[in-house]
C-alpha positions as a Markdown table, in Angstrom:
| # | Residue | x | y | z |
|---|---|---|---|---|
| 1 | Unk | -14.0 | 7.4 | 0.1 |
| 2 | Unk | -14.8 | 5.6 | -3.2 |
| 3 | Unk | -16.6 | 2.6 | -1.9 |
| 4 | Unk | -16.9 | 0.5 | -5.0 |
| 5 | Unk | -13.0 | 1.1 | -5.7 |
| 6 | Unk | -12.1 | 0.0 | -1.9 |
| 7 | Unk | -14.5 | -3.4 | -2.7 |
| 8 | Unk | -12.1 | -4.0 | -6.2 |
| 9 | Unk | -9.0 | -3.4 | -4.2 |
| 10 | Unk | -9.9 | -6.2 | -1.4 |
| 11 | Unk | -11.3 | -8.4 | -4.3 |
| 12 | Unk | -8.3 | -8.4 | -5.8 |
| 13 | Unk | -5.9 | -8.9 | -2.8 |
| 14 | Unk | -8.2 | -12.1 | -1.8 |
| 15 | Unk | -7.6 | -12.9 | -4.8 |
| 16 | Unk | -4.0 | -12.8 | -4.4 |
| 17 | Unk | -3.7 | -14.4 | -1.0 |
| 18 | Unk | -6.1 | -17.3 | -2.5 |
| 19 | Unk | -3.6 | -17.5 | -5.4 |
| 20 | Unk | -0.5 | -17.5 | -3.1 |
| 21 | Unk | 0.7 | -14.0 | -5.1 |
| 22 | Unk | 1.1 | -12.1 | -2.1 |
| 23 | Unk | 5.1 | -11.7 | -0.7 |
| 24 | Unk | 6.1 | -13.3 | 1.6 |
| 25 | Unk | 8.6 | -11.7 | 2.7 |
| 26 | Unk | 7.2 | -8.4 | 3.5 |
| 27 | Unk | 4.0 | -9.6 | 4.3 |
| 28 | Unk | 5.9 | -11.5 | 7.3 |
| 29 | Unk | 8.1 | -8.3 | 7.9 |
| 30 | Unk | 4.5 | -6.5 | 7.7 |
| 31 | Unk | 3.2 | -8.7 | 10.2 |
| 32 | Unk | 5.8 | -8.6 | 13.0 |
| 33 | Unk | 5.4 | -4.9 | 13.2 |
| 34 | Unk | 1.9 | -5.8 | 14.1 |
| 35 | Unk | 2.8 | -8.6 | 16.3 |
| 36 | Unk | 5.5 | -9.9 | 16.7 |
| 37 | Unk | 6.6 | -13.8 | 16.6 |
| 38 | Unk | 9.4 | -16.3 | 17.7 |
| 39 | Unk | 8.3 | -18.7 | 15.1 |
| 40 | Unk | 7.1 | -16.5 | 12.3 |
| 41 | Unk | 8.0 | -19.3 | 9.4 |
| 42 | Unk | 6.0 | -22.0 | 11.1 |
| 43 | Unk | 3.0 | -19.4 | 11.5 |
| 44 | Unk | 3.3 | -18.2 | 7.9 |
| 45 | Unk | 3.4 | -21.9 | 6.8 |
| 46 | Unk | 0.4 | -23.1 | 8.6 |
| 47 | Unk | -1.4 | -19.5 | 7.6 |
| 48 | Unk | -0.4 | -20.3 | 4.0 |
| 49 | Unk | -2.2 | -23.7 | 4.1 |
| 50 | Unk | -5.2 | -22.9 | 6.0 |
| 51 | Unk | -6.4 | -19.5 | 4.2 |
| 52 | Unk | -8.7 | -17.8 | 4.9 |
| 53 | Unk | -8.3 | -19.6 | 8.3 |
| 54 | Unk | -6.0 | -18.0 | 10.7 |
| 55 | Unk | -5.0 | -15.4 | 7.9 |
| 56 | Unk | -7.6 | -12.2 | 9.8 |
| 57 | Unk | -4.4 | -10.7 | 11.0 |
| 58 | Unk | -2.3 | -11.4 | 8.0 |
| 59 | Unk | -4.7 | -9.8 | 5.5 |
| 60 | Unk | -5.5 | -7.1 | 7.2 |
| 61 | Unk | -2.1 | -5.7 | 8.2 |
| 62 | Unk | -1.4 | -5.8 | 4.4 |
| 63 | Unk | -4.9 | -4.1 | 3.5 |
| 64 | Unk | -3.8 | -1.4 | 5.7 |
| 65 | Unk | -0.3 | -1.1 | 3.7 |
| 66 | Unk | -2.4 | -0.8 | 0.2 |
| 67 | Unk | -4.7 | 1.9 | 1.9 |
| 68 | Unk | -2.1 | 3.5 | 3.9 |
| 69 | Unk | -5.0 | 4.1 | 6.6 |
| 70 | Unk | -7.3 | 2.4 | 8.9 |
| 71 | Unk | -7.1 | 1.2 | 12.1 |
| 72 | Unk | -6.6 | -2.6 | 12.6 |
| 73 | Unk | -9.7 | -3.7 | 14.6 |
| 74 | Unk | -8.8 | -6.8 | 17.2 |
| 75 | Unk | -13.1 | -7.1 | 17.6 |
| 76 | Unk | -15.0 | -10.1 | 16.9 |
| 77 | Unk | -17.1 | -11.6 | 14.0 |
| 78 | Unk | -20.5 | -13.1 | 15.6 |
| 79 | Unk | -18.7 | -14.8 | 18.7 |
| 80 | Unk | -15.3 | -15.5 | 17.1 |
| 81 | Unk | -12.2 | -13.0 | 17.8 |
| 82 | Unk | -11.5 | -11.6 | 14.4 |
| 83 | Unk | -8.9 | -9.4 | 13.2 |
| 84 | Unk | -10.2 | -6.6 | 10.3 |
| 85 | Unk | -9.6 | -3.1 | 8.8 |
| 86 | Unk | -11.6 | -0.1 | 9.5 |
| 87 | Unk | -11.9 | 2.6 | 7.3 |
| 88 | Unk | -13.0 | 6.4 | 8.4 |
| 89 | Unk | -13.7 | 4.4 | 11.9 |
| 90 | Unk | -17.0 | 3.4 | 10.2 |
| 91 | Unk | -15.8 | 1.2 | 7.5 |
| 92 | Unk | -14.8 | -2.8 | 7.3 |
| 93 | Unk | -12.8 | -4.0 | 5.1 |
| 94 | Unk | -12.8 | -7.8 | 5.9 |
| 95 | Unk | -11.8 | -11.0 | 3.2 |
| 96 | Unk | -11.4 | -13.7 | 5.4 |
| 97 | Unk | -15.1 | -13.8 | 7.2 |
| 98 | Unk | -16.1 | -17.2 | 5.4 |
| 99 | Unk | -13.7 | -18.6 | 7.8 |
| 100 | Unk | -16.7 | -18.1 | 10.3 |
| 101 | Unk | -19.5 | -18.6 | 7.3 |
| 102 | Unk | -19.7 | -14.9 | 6.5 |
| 103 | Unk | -18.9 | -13.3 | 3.2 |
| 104 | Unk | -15.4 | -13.7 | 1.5 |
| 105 | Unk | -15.4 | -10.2 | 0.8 |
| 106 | Unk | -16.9 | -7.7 | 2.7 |
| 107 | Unk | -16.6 | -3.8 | 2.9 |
| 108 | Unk | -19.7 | -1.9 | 4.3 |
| 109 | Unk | -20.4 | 0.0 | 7.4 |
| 110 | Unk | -19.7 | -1.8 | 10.4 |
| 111 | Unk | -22.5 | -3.7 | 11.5 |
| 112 | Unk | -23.5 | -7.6 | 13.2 |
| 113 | Unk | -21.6 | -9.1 | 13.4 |
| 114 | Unk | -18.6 | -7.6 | 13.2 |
| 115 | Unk | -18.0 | -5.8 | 16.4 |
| 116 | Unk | -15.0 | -3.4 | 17.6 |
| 117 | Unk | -15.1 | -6.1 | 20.9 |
């Protein structure tokens, strides 16, 4: 795995979620595959306006689309349930940390405080 091209790839998709360029459409279809919703629009709308806050699940279900691997991790980020994508079972791939105080963009080995529980 090409390390420093996975990094580009997630800075660029925050990027994109930050500047509102991702679709919506199939990020929502994307997303209830992974869990599914009644009220998907109001979700989407309050994700949409709170980013990077309650967008873990959202950006990582689309991560895993680009990559066409990973598992989605349902672990924690210091004491906080977090929702992120791990590579090779030993990488994160993780934008939306700083919604906890941690790094906007992080890919590195899994470490604290990110945790698979």
């Amino acid at each position: 795995m090409n390390l420093p091209n996975v990094e580009q790839i997630a800075m660029e998709v925050r990027a994109d979620f930050e500047a509102r360029k991702i679709d919506e459409a199939e990020l929502k279809q994307l997303y209830q595959r992974y869990n599914p919703l009644e009220d998907i629009d109001s979700f989407m709308k309050s994700a949409k306006e709170m980013f990077p806050n309650l967008n873990c699940g959202l950006t990582t279900v689309y991560l895993r689309k680009l990559f066409s691997d990973g598992r989605i991790i349902n672990g924690k980020y210091r004491d906080n349930n977090h929702t992120f994508l791990l590579l090779e079972d030993s990488i994160v791939v993780d934008i939306t940390s700083d919604q906890y105080g941690g790094p906007k963009v992080y890919v590195g080995p899994l470490q604290g405080p990110w945790s698979l529980e």
